[in-house]
C-alpha positions, 0 to 999 in steps of 0.5 A: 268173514263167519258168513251167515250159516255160521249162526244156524248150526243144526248140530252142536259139540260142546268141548269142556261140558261139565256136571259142574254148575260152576263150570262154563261147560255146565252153562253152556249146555244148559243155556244150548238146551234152555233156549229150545235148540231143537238141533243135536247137541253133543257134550265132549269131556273124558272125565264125564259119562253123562252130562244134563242127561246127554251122553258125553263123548270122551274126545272129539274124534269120539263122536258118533257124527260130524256135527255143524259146529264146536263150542270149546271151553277147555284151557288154552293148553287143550285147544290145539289138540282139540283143534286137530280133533275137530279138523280130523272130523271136518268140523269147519266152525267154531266159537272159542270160549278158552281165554289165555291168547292175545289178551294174556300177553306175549306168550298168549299173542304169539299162541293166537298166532299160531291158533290163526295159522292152524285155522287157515290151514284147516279152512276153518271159521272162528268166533273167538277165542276168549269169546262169550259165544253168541245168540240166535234167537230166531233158531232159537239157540243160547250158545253163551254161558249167559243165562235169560230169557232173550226176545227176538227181534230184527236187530243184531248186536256185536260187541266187543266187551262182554260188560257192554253186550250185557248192557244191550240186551238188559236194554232189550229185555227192558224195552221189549226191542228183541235182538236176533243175533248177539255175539262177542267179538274179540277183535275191533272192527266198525261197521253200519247197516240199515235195517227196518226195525219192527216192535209190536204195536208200533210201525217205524220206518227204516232205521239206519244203525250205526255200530262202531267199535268204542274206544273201551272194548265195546260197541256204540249203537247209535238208534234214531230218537224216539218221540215218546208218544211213539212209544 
């Protein structure tokens, strides 16, 4: 279980920060500090001396403090080296954006086994891998490469697929309901809540949220009917 600190890192290492707008570490920082992180945020590349005017670190090992989390984006050949970097420095969360494990087949699964054994002989925490990353906007942080301006709210969203997380939160956006956490998950898993839901300018009671992983990857959030007066 990430737990619930894992969503309010008060420092943050971006593995794979680039100067590259076409590159997800490139987002990833941008995103981090366009969303009023007002944490520290430490880009880690050995090929880049600066990155969005943020000293950037050649390695992990590098860095001037251990910081609360690391958001890695480097291929899947470079995450182990970098996952003993981090253990090396007592860095217990991270969020995997690195593709190329379970999903890209055989040899993929058998590399997320591997990546499992090594996080639970380091105690660490993953959200991840092949993971968009997730929001807080209560922090406020953007640790995704997804890019927007996200309002707040009481609700979270899990999902699964990153095609349908985006279609929750273009819904949010539209129907000015604010999310306070979204995540990408890459296992399924289901799970219900009740949550008391606040909108401005209109008082509900206690809804009862449902999630449940959906059959294509995504999640299906089950909301009570609204009257359109309500609204």
């Amino acid at each position: 279980m990430l737990g619930k600190d894992f969503f309010t890192p008060q420092s943050v290492a971006v593995v794979g920060a680039s100067n590259n707008p076409d590159k997800i570490g490139y987002a990833l920082v941008k995103n981090i500090l366009e969303s009023g992180y007002r944490g520290e945020v430490y880009p880690v590349n050995p090929g880049e001396s600066e990155v969005l005017s943020l000293v950037c670190y050649p390695g992990v090992t590098d860095l001037p403090r251990r910081v609360d989390m690391a958001l890695i984006a480097v291929s899947w050949q470079a995450v182990f080296p970098v996952l003993d970097d981090c253990a090396a420095r007592g860095i217990k969360r991270l969020v995997m954006i690195s593709a190329g494990f379970k999903e890209a087949g055989e040899h993929g699964s058998r590399l997320e086994k591997e990546l499992l054994k090594a996080l639970r002989k380091h105690g660490m925490r993953l959200l991840g891998p092949n993971c968009l990353g997730f929001i807080n906007t209560s922090l406020p942080i953007n640790a995704t490469f997804a890019s927007g301006v996200f309002p707040s709210g009481d609700m979270s969203l899990v999902a699964q697929s990153g095609a349908m997380r985006q279609s929750y939160w273009d819904w949010s956006r539209e129907s000015g309901l604010g999310l306070n956490r979204r995540r990408t998950s890459p296992k399924a898993t289901s799970w219900r809540c009740s949550k008391t839901m606040t909108r401005p300018g209109l008082s509900l009671p206690t809804w009862k949220v449902s999630l449940t992983a959906s059959a294509s990857g995504g999640w299906l959030v089950r909301l009570p009917r609204l009257s359109r007066s309500s609204c």
